[in-house]
N, C-alpha and C positions, 0 to 999 in steps of 0.2 A: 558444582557440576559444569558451568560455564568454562571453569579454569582445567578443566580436564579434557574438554572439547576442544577447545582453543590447544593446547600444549600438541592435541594428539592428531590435531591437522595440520599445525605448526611442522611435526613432524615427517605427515603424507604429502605435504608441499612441497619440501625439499629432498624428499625420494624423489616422488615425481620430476619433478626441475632438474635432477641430475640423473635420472633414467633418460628423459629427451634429449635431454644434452651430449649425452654419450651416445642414443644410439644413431645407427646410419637414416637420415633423411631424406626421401629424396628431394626436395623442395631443396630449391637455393638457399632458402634463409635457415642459419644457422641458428635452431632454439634458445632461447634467451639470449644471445649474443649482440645478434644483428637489429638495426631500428630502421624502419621503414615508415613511410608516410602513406598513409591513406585516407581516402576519401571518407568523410565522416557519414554522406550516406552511404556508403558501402558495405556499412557497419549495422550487425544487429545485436540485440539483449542477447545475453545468455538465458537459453530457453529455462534454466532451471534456476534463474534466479528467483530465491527465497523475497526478496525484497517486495512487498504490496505498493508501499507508498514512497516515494523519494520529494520530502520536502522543498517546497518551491525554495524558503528562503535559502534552504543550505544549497543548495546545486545554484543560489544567486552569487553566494556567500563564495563558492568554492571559483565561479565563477570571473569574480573580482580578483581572487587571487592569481589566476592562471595569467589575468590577460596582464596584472602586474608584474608576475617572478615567470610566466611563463608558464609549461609542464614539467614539474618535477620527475615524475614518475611515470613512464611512459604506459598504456595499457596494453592487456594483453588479450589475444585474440586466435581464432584457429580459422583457416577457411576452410567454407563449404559452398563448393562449386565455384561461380564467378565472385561471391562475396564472401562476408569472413561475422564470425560472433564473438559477442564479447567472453573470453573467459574471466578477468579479473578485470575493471575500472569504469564501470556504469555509469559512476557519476559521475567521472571525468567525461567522459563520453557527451553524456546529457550536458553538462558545464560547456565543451565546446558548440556543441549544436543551440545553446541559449549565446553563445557570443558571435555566432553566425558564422565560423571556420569551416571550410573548406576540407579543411585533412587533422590528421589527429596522427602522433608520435605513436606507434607500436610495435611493441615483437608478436612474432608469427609461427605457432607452434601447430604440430599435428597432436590434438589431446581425443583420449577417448572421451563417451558421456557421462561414465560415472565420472572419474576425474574433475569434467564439466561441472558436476554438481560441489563435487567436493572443492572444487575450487572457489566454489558461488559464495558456498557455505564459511566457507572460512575467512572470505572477507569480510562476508557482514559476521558474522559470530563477534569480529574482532572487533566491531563498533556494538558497544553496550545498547543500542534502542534496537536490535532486530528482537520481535515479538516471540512469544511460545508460537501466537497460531502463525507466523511465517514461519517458523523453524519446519512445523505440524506439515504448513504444506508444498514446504521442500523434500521434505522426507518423505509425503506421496508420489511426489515428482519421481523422486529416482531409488523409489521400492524395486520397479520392474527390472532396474540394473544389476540386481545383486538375486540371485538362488533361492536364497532365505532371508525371513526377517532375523535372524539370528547372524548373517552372514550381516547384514545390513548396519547389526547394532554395533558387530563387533568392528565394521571398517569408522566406524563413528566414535568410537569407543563411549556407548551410553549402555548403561544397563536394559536389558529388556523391558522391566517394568518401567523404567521411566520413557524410553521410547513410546509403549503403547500409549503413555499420559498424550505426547502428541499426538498421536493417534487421533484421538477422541475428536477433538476440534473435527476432521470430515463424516464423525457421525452422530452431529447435532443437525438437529433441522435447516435446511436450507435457506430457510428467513434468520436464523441466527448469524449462518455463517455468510451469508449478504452485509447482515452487519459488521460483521469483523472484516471483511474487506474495505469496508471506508476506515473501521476505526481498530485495528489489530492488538491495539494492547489492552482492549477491556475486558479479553480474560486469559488469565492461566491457566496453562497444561492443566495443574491440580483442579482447579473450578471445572475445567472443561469436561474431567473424566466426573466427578464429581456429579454434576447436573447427566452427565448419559446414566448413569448408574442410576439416578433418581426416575429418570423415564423409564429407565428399562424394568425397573421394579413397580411403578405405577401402571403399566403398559400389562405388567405380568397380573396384575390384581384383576385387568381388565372389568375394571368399574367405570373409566370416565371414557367418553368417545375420545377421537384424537381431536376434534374440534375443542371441546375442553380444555383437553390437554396442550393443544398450542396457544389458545386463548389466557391459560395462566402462564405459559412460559411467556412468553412477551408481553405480559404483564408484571412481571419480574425484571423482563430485560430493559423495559420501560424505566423501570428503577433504577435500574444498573447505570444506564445512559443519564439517568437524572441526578444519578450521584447522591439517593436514597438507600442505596442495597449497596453495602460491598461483596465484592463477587466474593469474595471468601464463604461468606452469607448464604450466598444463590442456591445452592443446589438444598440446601436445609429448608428456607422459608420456599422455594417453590414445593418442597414435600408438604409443607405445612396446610400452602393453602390448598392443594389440592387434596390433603385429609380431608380439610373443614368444608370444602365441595362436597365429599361423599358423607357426612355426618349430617351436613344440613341440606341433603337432597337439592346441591343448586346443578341445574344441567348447564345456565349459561352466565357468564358474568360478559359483560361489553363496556368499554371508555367510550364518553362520547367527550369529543375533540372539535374545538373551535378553530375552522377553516384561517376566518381573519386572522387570529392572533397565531399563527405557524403551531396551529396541530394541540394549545394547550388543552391539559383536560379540565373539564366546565362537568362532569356527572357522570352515573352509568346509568346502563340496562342488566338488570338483574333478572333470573329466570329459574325457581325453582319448580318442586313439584307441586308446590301451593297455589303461586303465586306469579305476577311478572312485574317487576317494580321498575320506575325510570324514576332516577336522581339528578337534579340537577343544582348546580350552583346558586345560592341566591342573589339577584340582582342581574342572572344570564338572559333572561326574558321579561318584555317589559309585560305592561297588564294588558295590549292590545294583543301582543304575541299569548300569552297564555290563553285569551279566547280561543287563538284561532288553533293552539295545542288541544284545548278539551274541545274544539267543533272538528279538527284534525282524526285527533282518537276514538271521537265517536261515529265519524265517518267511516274509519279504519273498521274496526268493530262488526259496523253492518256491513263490510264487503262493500263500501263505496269510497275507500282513500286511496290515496295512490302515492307511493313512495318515491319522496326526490329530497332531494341533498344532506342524507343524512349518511354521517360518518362517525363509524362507531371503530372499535379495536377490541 
């Protein structure tokens, strides 16, 4: 799929590139031809750059080499108003402004937005680590560009249904996609439509609250992160447990997570229609701490405890 995207923007780049180039400009600088120096704060992101995270070490890496061989490859940019965006070389960009340069080597085109995007798009396409969910939320970026999602797939050249796959990623829960923003490749298109299909049919059964329902999803995505659950997985065993929720009447299941030790889990809180059970690790509490647990919960009980520092998930 990747080698199809890549070929067929390959292709809209150098239309593009020789539509500017031919046509009449008014701007002095002659599209692709001419290099000019500019101030490197003068310079901003290309707004519809796909890219989440740009690795410290590489942009060190890339870094090292500029101020050795120089700039190869000059970047490209458009202005708007007194300043100008990047359309192609981010990293070089970011690479100069880590070596504390002054100006930065580049040509100066008038591009439209979509273009904008399609140009984002196809450099990093062209580097193997951009994620499903950048790709996902590139392609929201510059939906509003195009008529149709049909016009959209087709200047992309993806199939519809694989399109929608990114899709999915902006309509999983917002604590999910908080997480994919620090860490973007822990899940694919495929997982991602995957796990909505399972909410949307657990949602339609309307048996669990959505408290439930978020409570087992990140408790899954807990796994995911812990490198327990392959997201392959995900969307199956989150149906599972949330069957075994409505078979064994539990309204609440909660982690309880050890502050000191960065968050690990030490037990739960369980909450059926029976019963309310708390689990914990053995050796988590010493034998003075459990007194003051059962004079705690028995305080709690009569309407005389009072709730502090307890973190659950």
């Amino acid at each position: 799929m990747s080698k199809n995207i890549k070929a067929m923007l390959a292709e809209k780049l150098a239309a593009n590139t020789h539509r500017h180039a031919s046509a009449q400009q008014e701007t002095v600088v002659d599209y692709g031809r001419t290099h000019i120096m500019i101030p490197v704060e003068a310079i901003d992101p290309n707004p519809y750059q796909p890219r989440r995270i740009f690795p410290q070490d590489e942009i060190e890496a890339l870094a090292h080499s500029i101020a050795e061989a120089g700039l190869i490859q000059p970047i490209t940019v458009r202005p708007v108003g007194e300043r100008y965006q990047i359309i192609a070389g981010e990293r070089r960009w970011r690479a100069h402004k880590l070596l504390g340069k002054n100006s930065i080597e580049s040509l100066v085109g008038q591009t439209e937005d979509s273009d904008m995007a399609i140009y984002a798009l196809a450099e990093n396409i062209d580097r193997q680590d951009l994620s499903d969910y950048e790709i996902g939320k590139a392609l929201r970026q510059v939906e509003d560009l195009f008529p149709t999602k049909k016009r959209l797939a087709e200047a992309l050249g993806l199939a519809r249904q694989d399109m929608y796959r990114f899709f999915a990623f902006e309509e999983l829960p917002p604590a999910i996609r908080t997480r994919l923003d620090a860490n973007p490749r822990l899940l694919a298109r495929s997982a991602a439509e995957g796990i909505k299909r399972t909410l949307g049919e657990i949602r339609q059964k309307g048996v669990h609250t959505e408290a439930v329902i978020d409570e087992c999803l990140m408790h899954c995505w807990q796994l995911l992160e812990d490198g327990e659950l392959d997201q392959t997985k995900f969307p199956v065993h989150l149906g599972k447990i949330l069957t075994a929720r409505e078979q064994e009447g539990i309204i609440s299941d909660r982690q309880v997570t050890d502050i000191s030790q960065a968050g690990k889990r030490v037990g739960t809180i369980v909450r059926d229609t029976r019963q309310f059970v708390v689990k914990l690790q053995a050796g988590v509490l010493s034998d003075q701490q459990e007194i003051e647990l059962q004079q705690f919960v028995q305080a709690l009980v009569s309407g005389k405890g009072k709730v502090s520092q307890v973190v659950t998930h």
